[in-house]
C-alpha positions as CSV (number, residue, x, y, z in Angstrom):
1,X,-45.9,121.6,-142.8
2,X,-48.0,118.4,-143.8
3,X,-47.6,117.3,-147.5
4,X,-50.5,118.9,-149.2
5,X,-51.6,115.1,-150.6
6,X,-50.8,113.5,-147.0
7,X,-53.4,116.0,-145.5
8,X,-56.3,115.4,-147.9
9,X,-55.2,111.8,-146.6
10,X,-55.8,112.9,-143.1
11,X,-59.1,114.5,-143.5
12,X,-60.6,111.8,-145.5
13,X,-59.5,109.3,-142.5
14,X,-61.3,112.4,-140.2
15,X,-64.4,111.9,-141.9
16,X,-64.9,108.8,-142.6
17,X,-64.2,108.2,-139.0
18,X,-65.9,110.7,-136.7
19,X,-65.2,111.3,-133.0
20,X,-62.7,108.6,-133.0
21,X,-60.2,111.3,-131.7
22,X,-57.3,108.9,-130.9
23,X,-57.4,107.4,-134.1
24,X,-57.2,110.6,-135.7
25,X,-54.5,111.4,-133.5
26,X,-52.3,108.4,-134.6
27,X,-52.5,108.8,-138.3
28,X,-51.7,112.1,-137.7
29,X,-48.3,111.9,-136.4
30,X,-47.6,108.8,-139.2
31,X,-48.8,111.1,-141.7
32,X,-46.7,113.8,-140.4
33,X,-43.8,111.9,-141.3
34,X,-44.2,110.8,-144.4
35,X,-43.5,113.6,-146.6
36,X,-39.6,112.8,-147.2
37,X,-41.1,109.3,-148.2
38,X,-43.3,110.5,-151.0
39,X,-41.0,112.4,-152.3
40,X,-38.4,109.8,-152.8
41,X,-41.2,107.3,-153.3
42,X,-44.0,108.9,-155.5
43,X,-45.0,105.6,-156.8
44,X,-46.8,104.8,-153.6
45,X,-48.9,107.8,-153.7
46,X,-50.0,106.7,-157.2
47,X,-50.8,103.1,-155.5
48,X,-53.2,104.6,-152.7
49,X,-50.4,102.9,-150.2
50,X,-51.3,105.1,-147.7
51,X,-54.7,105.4,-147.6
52,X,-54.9,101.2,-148.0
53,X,-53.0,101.2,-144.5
54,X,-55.5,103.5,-142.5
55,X,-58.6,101.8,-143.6
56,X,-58.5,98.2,-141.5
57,X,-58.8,95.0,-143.5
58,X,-62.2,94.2,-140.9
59,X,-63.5,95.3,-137.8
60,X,-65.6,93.3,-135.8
61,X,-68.1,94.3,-132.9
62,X,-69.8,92.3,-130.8
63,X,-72.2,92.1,-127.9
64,X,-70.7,90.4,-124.9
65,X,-73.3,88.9,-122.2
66,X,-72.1,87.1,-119.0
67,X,-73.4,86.6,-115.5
68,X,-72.4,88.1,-112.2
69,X,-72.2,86.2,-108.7
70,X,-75.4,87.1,-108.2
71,X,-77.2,86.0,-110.9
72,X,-77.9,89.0,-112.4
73,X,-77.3,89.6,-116.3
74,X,-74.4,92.0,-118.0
75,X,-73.8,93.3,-121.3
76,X,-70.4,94.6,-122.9
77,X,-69.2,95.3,-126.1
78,X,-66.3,93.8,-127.4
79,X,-64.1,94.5,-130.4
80,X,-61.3,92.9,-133.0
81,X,-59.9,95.3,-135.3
82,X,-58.0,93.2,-137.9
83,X,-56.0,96.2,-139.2
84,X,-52.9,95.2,-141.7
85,X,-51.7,91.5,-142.5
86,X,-49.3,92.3,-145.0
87,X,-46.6,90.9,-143.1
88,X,-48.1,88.1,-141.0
89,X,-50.5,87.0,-139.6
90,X,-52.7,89.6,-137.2
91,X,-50.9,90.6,-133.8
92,X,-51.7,92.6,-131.1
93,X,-52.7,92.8,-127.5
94,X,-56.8,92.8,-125.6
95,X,-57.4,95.9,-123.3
96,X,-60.2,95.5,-120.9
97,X,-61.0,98.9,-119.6
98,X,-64.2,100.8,-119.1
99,X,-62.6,103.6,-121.7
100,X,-62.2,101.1,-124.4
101,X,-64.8,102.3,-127.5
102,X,-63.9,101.5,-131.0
103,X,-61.9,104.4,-131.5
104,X,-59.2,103.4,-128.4
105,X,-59.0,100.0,-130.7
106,X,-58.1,101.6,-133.9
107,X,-55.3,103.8,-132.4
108,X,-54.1,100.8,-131.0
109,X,-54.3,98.8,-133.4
110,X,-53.4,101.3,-135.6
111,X,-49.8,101.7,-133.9
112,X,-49.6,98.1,-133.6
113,X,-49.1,97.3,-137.6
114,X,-45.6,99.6,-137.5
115,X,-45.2,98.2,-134.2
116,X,-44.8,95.1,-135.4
117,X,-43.4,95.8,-138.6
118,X,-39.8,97.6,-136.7
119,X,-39.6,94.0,-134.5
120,X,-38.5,92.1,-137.9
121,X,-40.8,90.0,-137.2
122,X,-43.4,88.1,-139.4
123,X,-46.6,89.6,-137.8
124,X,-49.3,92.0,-139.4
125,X,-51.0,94.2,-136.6
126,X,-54.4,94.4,-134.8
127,X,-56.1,94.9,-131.9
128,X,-59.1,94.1,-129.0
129,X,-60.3,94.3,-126.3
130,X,-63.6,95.2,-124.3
131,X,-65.3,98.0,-122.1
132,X,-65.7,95.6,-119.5
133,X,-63.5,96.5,-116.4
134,X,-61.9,93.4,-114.3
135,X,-60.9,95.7,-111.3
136,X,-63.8,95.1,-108.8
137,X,-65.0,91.6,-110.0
138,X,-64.5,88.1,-108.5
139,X,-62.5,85.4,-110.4
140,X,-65.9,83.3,-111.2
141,X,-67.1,86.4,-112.9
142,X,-64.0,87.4,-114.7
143,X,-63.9,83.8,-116.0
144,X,-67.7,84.0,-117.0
145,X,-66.7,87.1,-119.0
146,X,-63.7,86.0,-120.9
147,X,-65.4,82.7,-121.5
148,X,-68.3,84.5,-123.4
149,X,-65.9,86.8,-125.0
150,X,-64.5,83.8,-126.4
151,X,-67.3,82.5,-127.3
152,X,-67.9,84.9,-129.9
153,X,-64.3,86.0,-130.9
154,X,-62.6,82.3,-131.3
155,X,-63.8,81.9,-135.0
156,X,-61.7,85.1,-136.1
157,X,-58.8,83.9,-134.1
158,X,-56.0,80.9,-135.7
159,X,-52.0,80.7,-135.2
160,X,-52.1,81.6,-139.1
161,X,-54.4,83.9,-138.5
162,X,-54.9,86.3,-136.0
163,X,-53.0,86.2,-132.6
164,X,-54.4,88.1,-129.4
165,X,-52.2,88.6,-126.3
166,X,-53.1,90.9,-123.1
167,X,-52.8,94.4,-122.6
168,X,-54.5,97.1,-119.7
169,X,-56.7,94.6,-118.0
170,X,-55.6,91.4,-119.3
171,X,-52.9,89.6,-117.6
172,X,-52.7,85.8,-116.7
173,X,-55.6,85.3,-115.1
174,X,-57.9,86.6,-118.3
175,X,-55.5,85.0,-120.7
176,X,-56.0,81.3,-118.7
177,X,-59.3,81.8,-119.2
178,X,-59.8,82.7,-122.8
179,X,-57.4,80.0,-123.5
180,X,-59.2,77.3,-122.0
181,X,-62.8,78.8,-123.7
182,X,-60.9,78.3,-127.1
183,X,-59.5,75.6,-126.4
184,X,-63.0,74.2,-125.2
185,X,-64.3,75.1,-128.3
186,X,-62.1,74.4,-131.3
187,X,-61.3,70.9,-129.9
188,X,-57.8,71.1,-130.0
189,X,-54.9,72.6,-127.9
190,X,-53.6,74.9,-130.7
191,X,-50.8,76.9,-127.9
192,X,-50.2,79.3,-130.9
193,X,-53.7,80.9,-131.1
194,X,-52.8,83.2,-128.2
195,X,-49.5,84.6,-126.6
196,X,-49.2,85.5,-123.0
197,X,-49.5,82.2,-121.6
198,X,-48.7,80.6,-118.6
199,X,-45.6,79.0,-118.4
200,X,-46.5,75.3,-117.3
201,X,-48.8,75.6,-120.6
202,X,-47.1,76.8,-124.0
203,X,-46.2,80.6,-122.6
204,X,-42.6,81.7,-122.4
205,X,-39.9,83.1,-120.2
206,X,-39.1,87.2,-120.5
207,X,-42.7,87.5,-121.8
208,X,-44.3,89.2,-118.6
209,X,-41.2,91.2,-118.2
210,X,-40.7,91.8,-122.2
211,X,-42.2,95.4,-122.8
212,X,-40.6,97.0,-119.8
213,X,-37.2,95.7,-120.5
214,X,-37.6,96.7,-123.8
215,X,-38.4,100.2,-123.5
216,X,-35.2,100.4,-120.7
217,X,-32.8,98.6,-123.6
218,X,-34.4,101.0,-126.2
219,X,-33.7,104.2,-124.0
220,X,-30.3,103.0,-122.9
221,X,-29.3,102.8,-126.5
222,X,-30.7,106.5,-127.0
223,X,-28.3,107.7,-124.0
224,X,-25.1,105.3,-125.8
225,X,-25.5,107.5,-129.0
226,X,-25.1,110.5,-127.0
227,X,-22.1,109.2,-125.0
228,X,-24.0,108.9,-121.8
229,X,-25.5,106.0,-119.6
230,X,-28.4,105.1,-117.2
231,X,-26.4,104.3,-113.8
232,X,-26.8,107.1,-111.8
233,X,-29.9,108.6,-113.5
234,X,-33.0,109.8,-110.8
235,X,-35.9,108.0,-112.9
236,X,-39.9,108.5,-112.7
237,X,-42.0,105.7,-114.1
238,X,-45.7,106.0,-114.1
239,X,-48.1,103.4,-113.6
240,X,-47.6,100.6,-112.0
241,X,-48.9,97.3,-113.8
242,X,-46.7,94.8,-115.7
243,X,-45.1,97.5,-117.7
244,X,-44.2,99.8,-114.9
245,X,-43.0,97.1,-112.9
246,X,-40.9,95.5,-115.2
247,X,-39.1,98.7,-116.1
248,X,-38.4,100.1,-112.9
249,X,-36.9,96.3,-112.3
250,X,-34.5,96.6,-115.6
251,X,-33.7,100.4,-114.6
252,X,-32.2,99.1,-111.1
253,X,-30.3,96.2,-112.7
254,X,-29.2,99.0,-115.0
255,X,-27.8,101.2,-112.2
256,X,-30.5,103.9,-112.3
257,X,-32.9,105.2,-109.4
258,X,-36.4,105.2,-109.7
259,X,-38.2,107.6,-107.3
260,X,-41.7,107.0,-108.3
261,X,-45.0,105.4,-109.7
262,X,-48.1,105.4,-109.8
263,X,-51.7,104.7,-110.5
264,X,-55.1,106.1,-111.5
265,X,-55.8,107.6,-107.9
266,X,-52.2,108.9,-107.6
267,X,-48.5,108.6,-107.2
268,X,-45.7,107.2,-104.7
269,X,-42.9,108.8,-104.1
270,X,-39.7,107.1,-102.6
271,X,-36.5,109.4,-102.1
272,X,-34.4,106.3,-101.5
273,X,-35.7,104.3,-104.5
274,X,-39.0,102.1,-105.2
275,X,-38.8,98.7,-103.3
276,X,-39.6,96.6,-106.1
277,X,-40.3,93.4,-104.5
278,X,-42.7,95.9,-101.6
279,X,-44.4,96.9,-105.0
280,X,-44.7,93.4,-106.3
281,X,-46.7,92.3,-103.7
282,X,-48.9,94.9,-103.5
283,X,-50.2,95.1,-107.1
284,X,-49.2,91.4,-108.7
285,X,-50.0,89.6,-105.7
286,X,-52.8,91.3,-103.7
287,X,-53.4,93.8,-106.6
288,X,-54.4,96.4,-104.2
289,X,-53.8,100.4,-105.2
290,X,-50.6,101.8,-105.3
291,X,-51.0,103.9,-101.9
292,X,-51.4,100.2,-100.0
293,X,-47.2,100.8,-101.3
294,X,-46.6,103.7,-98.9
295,X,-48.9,102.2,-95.9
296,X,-46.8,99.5,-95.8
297,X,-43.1,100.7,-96.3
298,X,-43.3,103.2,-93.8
299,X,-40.2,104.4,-94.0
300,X,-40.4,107.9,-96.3
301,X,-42.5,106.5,-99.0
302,X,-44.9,109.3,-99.8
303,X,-48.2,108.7,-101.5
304,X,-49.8,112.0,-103.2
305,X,-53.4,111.4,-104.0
306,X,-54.2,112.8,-107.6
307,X,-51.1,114.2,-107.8
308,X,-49.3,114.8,-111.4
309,X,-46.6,112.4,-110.8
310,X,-44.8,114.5,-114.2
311,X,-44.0,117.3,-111.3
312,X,-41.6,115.0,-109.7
313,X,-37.6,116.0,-110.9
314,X,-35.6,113.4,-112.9
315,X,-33.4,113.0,-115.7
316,X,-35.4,110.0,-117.6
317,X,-39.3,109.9,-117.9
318,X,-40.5,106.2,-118.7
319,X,-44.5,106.8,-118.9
320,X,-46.0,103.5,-119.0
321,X,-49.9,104.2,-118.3
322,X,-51.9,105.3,-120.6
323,X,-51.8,107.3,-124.0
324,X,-51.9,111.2,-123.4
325,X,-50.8,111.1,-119.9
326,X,-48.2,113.5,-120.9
327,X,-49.2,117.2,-122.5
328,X,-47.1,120.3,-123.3
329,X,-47.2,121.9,-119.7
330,X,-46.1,118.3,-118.5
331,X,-43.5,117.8,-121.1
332,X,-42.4,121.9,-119.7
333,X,-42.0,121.1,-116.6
334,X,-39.8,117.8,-117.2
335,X,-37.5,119.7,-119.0
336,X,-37.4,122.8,-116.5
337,X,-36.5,120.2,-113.7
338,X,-33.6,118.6,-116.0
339,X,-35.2,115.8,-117.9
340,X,-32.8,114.4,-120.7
341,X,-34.7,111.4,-121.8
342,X,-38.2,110.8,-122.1
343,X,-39.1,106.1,-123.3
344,X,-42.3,105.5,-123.6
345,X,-43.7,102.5,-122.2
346,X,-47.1,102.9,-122.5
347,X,-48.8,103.3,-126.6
348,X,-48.8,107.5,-127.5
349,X,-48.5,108.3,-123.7
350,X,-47.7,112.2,-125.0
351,X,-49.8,114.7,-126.6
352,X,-48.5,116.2,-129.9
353,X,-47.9,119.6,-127.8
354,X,-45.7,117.3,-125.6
355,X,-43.5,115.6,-128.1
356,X,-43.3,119.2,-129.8
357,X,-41.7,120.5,-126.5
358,X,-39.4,117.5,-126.2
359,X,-38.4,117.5,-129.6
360,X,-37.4,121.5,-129.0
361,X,-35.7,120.8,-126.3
362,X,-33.2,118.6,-127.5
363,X,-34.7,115.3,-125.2
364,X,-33.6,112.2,-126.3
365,X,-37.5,111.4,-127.3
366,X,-38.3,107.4,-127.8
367,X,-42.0,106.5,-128.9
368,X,-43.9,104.1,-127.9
369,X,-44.5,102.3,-131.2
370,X,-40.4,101.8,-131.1
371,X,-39.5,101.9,-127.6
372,X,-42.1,99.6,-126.0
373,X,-42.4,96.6,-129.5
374,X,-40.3,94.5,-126.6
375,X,-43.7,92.6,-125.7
376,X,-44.8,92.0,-129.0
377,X,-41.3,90.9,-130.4
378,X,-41.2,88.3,-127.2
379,X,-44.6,87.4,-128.2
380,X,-43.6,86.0,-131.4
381,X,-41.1,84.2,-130.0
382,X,-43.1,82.6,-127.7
383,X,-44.6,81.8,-131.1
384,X,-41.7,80.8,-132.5
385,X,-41.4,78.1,-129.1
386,X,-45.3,77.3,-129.3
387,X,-44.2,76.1,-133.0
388,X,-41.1,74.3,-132.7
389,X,-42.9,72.3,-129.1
390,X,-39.7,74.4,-127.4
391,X,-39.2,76.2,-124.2
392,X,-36.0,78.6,-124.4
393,X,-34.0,79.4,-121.3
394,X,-34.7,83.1,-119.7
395,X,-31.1,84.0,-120.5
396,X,-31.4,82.9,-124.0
397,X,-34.7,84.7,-124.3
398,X,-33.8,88.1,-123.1
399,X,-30.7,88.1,-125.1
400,X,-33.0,87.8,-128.6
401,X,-35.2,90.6,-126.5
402,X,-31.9,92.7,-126.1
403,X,-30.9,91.9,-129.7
404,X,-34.3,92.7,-131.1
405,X,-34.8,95.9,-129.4
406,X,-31.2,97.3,-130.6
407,X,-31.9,96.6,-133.8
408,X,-35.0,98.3,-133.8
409,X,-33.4,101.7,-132.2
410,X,-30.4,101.0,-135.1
411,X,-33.0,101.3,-137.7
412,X,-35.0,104.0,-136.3
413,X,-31.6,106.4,-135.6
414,X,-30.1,105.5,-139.0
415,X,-33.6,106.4,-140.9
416,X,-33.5,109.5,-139.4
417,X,-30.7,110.5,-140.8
418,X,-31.1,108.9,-144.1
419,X,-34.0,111.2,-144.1
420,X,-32.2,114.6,-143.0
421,X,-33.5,114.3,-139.1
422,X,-30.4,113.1,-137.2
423,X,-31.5,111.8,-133.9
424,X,-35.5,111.9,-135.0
425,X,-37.3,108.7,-133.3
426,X,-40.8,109.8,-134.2
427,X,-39.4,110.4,-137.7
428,X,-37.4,107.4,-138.0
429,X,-39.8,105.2,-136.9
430,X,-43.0,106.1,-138.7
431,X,-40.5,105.9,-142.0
432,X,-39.3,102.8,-141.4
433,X,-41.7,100.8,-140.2
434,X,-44.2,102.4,-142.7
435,X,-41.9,100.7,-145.5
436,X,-42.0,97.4,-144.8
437,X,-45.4,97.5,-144.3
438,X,-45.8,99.1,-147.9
439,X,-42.9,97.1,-149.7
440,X,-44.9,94.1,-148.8
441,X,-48.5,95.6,-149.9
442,X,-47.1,96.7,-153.0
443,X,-45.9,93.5,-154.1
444,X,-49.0,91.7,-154.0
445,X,-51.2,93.9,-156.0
446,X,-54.2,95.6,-155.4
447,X,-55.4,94.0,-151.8
C-alpha cells in the first residue's frame, strides 16, 4: 500500500491537474515507490521534496500557425514543459503527433527528469512537442511548420538552458529545420541549442541508433544477472520507427531473433527473422507503412492488419511504440506463451495492470525511464562534442553508450536491493533517480 503522506501527494497532483490521465499515471508509479525513501529520509517530506518535483518549474503553450501547399491557413498548439533543472540544464525530446495535449507532455516530461537523472549526466528534464501530425504533409509544409514553431519557442531554448531533441514525429528532417529557424533567428550557429543533428552539422555518431541499443544493452544486462543471454532468444519488437529499428538491429548483432514489428495499422510477422535492411528502406527511406515490408519480401513475411502484435510467442518483449500499448491481458498472454523478459523501448509502454502481471510472474521487467535513457545519455554527449568543437568515432561513442547504460542497470539492480526488492527495476529506478534529483534540490534551498 501507498504511504499514507505519498497519497495525499498524489491526489493533490490529481486535482490540481484534471483529466491529464498520463500524468497522473506517472507520478503514480514514482510515488508508489517512494515509501522506503521517506522512511529512511523523513527530512524530505518535511522539505515538500516531492511535491516541488511534480509541479513543473514553467509550462509554456503556444499557438502555432503555418501555411499549407495550397495557401490555405493552419493552426496547432504547441507546448514546452520545463519540468526540473536541478541538475542541468532542461533536456528532453519534441513529439509531433495528433495525440499530443498537455497532459502527454507532462508524463513525458515528467519521466524525463529521472530519466536523465540515472544517465549521470548533467541534464534537468523537460519536454515538447505539438499536435500537428508530419505523416501526410510535403517537405515545404513540414518546413513551414517547424519554422513557425520556432519562431515562438527559440527564446526559451539556450545550450545553458533548455535543450530539445526529437521524439514520435521528429527525426532529421524536423530537426534540420528547427535548427536552421533558430539559427536564423538568434544570429549565431549555437550547435548546442539542439541535439539530434545531422552529422555534416554539429550532430553525432550512435545518436540515431542510441535509444534502441540502449534498451538491448539494458535488457542484456537484466538476462547476465540471471545467468542467461540473448543469442538464441525469439524476440518481438513493436513499432517500427528509429527505436524499433535500431533495436531489432542490436538484437541480431546480439545473436537474437526478431520475428516481428509493427505499426499503428498492424503488425509483420517473419518466421525466419525481420530483414532489417528490407525494413530500412521501407520506413527511413520511403517511409511507407509497415505492410509495404511484407509486399515486398515475399517470401513468408506475414502482415496482420490491426492485429495485437503482443499475441505473437517469444521469450523477450522490447515495446518501443507508444505508452500503454501493453495492459494486463497482454502482459498474460506474454507470459502464457514463455516470455522471460520484457525492455521497454518506448516511455510507460505498460499499463500498471501489466507491470503488476510481470512483476508476479517473475519477468525480468526493465522500464522505460531506465531501459530506454540510451538516447538521451548520447544526446549529451553529442553535447559534450558540440562543446569541445569534437566529433568522436562510432566505436568510441557506443562504448560510452555501452558504459552508460550498464551503469545505469548497476544502480537500478543494486537500489533494489539496498531497499529490500532484489531484482525490482521499477523500484530501483524511481529510488534512485528520485535522489539525485532531490540531493541536488535540497541543497540549494527553497527553489
Amino acid at each position: 500500500m501507498i504511504d499514507e503522506r505519498l497519497e495525499q501527494i498524489y491526489q493533490d497532483v490529481v486535482q490540481r491537474n484534471p483529466a491529464e490521465r498520463e500524468f497522473h499515471q506517472a507520478v503514480r508509479e514514482v510515488l508508489d515507490s517512494l515509501g522506503p525513501v521517506l522512511a529512511k529520509r523523513p527530512e524530505l517530506a518535511e522539505r515538500k521534496i516531492i511535491e516541488r518535483i511534480c509541479e513543473p518549474e514553467r509550462q509554456i503553450i503556444f499557438r502555432v500557425v503555418w501555411q499549407d501547399d495550397c495557401g490555405a491557413v493552419r493552426v496547432n498548439r504547441g507546448f514546452r514543459v520545463q519540468f526540473n533543472s536541478a541538475l542541468g540544464p532542461y533536456k528532453g525530446g519534441l513529439r509531433f503527433h495528433p495525440s499530443v495535449y498537455l497532459g502527454i507532455i507532462k508524463f513525458l516530461g515528467f519521466e524525463q527528469i529521472f530519466k536523465n537523472a540515472l544517465t549521470g549526466m548533467p541534464i534537468g528534464g523537460a519536454k515538447g512537442g505539438s499536435d500537428f501530425d508530419p505523416k501526410g504533409h510535403s517537405d515545404d509544409e513540414v518546413m513551414r511548420f517547424c519554422q513557425s514553431f520556432m519562431t515562438e519557442l527559440y527564446r526559451h531554448l539556450g545550450e545553458y538552458r533548455d535543450v530539445p531533441a526529437g521524439d514520435i514525429g521528429v527525426g532529421g528532417r524536423e530537426i534540420g529545420y528547427l535548427f536552421g529557424q533558430y539559427k536564423r533567428i538568434a544570429n549565431e550557429y549555437e550547435s548546442g541549442v539542439l541535439t539530434g543533428k545531422g552529422l555534416g552539422w554539429g550532430g553525432s555518431l550512435v545518436r540515431k541508433e542510441a535509444t534502441g541499443y540502449g534498451a538491448v544493452f539494458f535488457a542484456d544486462d537484466m538476462l547476465k544477472v540471471r545467468n542467461d543471454t540473448l543469442e538464441g532468444k525469439t524476440c518481438v519488437v513493436s513499432g517500427a520507427g528509429n527505436v524499433a529499428i535500431y533495436t531489432i538491429e542490436k538484437l541480431q548483432q546480439l545473436g537474437a531473433k526478431v520475428v516481428a514489428c509493427s505499426d499503428s495499422n498492424g503488425y509483420v510477422y517473419d518466421e525466419c527473422g525481420i530483414d532489417l535492411d528490407l525494413l530500412k528502406q521501407v520506413k527511413e527511406v520511403e517511409r511507407l507503412r509497415i505492410d509495404a515490408y511484407a509486399e515486398r519480401h515475399g517470401n513468408g513475411a506475414r502482415y496482420v492488419p490491426a492485429g495485437n502484435i503482443w499475441e505473437i510467442p517469444c521469450q523477450v518483449a522490447m515495446p518501443s511504440a507508444t505508452q500503454n500499448e501493453i495492459n494486463g491481458r497482454d502482459a498474460a498472454t506474454l507470459v502464457k506463451n514463455g516470455c522471460i523478459a520484457v525492455c521497454e523501448g518506448a516511455n510507460m509502454p505498460t499499463t500498471p495492470e501489466g507491470i503488476r502481471v510481470f512483476q508476479d510472474a517473475k519477468v525480468a521487467y526493465g522500464l522505460g525511464k531506465a531501459a530506454n535513457a540510451g538516447g538521451v545519455a548520447t544526446s549529451a554527449l553529442e553535447m559534450q562534442q558540440n562543446a569541445s568543437r569534437d566529433s568522436w568515432t562510432f566505436e568510441y561513442t557506443e562504448a560510452r553508450l555501452a558504459t552508460i547504460m550498464r551503469e545505469i542497470h548497476r544502480t537500478c539492480y543494486e537500489t533494489a536491493g539496498e531497499y529490500g526488492a532484489p531484482g525490482n527495476y521499477v523500484l530501483g529506478a524511481n529510488i534512485a533517480g528520485f535522489l539525485r534529483v532531490a540531493d541536488a534540490m535540497d541543497a540549494f534551498g527553497l527553489v
